[in-house]
N, C-alpha and C positions, 0 to 999 in steps of 0.2 A: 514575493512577487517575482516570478521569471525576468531576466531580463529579455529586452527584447534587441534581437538578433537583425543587422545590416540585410542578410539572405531573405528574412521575409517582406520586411521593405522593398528589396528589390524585385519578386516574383510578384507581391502586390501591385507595385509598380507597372509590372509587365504587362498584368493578365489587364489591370483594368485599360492602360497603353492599346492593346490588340482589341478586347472591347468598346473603346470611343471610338477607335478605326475605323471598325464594321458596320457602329451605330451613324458614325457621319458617313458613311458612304450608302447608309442606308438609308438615312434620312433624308441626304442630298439628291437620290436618285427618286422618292417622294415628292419631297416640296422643297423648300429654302430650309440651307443650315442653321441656327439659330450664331449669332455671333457668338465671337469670346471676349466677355464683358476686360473691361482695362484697365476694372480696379481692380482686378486678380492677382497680376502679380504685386501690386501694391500691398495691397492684406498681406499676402505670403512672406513679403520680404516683413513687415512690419511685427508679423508671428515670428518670425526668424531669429528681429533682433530682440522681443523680450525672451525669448528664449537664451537666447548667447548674453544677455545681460542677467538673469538669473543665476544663470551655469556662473557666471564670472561671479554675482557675487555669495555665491555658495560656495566655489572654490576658495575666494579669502577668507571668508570666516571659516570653513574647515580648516584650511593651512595653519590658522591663528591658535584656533583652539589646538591643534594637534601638537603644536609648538609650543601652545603654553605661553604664550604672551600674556604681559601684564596687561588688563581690560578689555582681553579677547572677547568679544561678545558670544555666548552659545550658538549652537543652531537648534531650534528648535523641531524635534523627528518631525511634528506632524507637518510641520513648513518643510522640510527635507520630501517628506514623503506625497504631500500634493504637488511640489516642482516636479518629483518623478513621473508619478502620471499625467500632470499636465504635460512633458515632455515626450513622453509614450504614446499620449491620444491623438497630440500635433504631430507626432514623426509619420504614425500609420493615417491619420486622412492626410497629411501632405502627399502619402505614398499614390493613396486612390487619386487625388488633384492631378498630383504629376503625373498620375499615365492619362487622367481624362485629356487635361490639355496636350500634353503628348502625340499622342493620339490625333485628336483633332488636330494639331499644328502637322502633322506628317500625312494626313487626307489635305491637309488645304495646299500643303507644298505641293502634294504627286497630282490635283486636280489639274487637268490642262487647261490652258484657255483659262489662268488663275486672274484675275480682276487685280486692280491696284488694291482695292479694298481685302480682299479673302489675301492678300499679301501682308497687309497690314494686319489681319488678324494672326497669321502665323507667322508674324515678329511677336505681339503681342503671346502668346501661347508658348515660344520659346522662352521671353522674359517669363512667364507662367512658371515654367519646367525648371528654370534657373533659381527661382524665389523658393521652390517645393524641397528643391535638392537642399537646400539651404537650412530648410525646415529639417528635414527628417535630419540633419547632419546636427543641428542644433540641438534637436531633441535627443539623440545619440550622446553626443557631448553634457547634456545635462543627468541623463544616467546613469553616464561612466563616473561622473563626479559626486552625484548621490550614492555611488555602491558601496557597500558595506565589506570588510573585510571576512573573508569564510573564517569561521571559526579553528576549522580541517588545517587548513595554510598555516593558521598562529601555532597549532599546535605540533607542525609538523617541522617551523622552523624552530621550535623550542627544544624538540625533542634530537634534531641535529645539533641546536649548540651546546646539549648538556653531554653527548659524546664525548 
């Protein structure tokens, strides 16, 4: 499995960002924008932290076992390997989330004549953006601690210390 890469996170991010933009000011310029619900960034953040509690506790049984302690517990791959893409699938929709709210939160800022309310939805939508960032960083962090050592690396530092 490829890992997956910060850079398409971020153009994810973007492209979907510049498309909720055009869709709320096109929507807006129709009828009424639909709110942004405000248990959003609650979810987000809540994805966040089993995510960063995973990563943490896959990082200490790795360490354990690499170390060799007395009653290391194993990791078991296939546990390893669904953390990976449960953390893969939450980083890339956190991606798409964050630009929707995004998006929306910077149509609700630049509307003029902004209401208390469409105020309150793009505070809400910036917690949005903050919870998403959270995610995909989370999910980042759980990948970097599932990855596997290249085979190429071992053999290349062997092949320098037998020099």
């Amino acid at each position: 499995m490829k890992p997956l890469r910060p850079l398409v996170l971020a153009v994810t991010t973007l492209v979907a960002g510049v498309l909720s933009w055009a869709g709320a000011r096109l929507w807006n310029s129709v009828g009424s924008l639909p709110g942004v619900p405000a248990a959003a960034p609650i979810v987000l953040a809540v994805i966040a932290v089993v995510l960063a509690a995973a990563a943490i506790t896959l990082r200490g049984r790795l360490r354990a076992q690499r170390e060799r302690e007395a009653g290391a517990k194993g990791v078991d791959p296939l546990f390893a390997a669904r953390a990976l893409v449960l953390g893969q699938a939450s980083a890339l929709v956190a991606a798409l989330v964050t630009g929707v709210y995004g998006g929306m939160g910077v149509f609700l800022i630049t509307v003029s004549g902004a209401s208390p309310a469409r105020q309150g939805q793009a505070l809400t939508a910036l917690f949005a953006v903050i919870a998403g960032i959270a995610v995909m960083a989370a999910g980042l962090w759980l990948q970097r601690i599932c990855r596997l050592p290249d085979d190429d690396d071992q053999n290349r530092e062997h092949a320098t210390q037998r020099r």
